[in-house]
C-alpha positions as CSV (number, residue, x, y, z in Angstrom):
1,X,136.4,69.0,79.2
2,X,135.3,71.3,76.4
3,X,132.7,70.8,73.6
4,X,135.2,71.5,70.8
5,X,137.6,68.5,72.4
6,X,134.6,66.4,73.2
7,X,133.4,66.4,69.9
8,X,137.0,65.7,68.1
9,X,137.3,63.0,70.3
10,X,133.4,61.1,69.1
11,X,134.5,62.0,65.6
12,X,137.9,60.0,66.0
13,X,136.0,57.0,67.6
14,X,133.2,57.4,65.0
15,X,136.1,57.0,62.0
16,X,137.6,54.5,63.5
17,X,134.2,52.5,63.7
18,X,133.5,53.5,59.9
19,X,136.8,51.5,59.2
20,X,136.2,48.4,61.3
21,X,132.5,48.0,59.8
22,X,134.0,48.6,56.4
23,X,136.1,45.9,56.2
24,X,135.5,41.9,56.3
25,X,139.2,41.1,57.1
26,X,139.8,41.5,60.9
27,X,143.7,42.3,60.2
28,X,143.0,44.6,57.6
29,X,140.2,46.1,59.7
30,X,142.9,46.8,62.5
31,X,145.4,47.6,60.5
32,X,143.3,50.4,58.6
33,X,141.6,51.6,61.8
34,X,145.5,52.0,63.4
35,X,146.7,54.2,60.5
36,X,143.5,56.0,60.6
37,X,144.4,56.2,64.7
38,X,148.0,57.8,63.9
39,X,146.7,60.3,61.6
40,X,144.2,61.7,63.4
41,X,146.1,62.2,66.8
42,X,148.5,63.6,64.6
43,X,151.0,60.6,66.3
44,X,154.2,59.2,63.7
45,X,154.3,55.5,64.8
46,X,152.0,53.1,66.7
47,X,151.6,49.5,67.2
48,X,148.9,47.1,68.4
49,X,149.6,43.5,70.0
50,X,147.2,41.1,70.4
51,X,146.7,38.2,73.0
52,X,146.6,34.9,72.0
53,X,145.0,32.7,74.7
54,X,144.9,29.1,73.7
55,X,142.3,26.8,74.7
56,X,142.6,25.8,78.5
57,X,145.7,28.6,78.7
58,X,145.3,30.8,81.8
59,X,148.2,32.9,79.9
60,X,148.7,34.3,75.9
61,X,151.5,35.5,74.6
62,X,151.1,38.8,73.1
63,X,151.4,39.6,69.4
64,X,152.1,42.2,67.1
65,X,149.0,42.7,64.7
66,X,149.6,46.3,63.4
67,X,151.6,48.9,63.1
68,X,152.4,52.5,61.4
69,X,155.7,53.9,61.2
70,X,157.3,52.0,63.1
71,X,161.3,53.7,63.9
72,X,164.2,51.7,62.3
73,X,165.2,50.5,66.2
74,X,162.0,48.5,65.9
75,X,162.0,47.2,62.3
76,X,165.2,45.9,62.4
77,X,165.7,42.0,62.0
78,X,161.9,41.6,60.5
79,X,160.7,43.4,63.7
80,X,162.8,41.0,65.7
81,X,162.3,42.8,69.3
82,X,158.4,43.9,69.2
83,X,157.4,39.9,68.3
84,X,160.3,38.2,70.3
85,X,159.7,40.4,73.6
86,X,162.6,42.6,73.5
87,X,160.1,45.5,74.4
88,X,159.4,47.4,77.2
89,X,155.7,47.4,76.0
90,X,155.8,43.5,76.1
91,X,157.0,43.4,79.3
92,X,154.9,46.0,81.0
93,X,151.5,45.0,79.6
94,X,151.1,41.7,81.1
95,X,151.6,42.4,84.2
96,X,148.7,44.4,84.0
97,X,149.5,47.7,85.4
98,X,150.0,50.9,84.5
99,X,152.8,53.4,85.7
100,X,150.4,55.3,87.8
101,X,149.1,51.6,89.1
102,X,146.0,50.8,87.1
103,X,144.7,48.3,85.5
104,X,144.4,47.2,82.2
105,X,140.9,45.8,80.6
């Protein structure tokens, strides 16, 4: 890997620390550090779900807990299909693996 990417890539994570530290609200915090995520990959839309695990729960349900220009496909119905399960994302994620067969931690 080279220097100049190297170094892009510690100043993204570096931001995105700066945010989280800044604020006292952990949803605010996420949300901030997301949009700050989508700008500086140069990326148009992103989301973030969040696990829920309740006590004695071997299983959460994921939900969504940010998101940045989100396509109207997605925001339709108050977001209908990224917190009722209707996508892909939902359905790949908890069965923890990846396309090229890794897993998620």
């Amino acid at each position: 890997m080279n220097v100049k990417r190297r170094l892009e890539e510690l100043s993204t994570l570096n931001r995105i620390l700066e945010i989280l530290n800044g604020k006292a609200d952990f949803n605010e915090a996420l949300q901030k550090a997301l949009e700050e995520l989508v700008e500086l990959l140069d990326l148009t839309t992103g989301w973030v779900f969040l696990k829920e695990i309740e006590t004695h729960a071997k299983e959460g349900k994921l939900s969504l807990a940010a998101n940045v220009g989100l396509p109207p496909a997605l925001v339709a119905s108050d977001k209908k299909c990224l917190r009722e399960g209707g996508c892909n994302c939902l359905l790949v994620f908890p069965s923890s693996r990846t396309r090229h067969g890794g897993e998620y931690r």
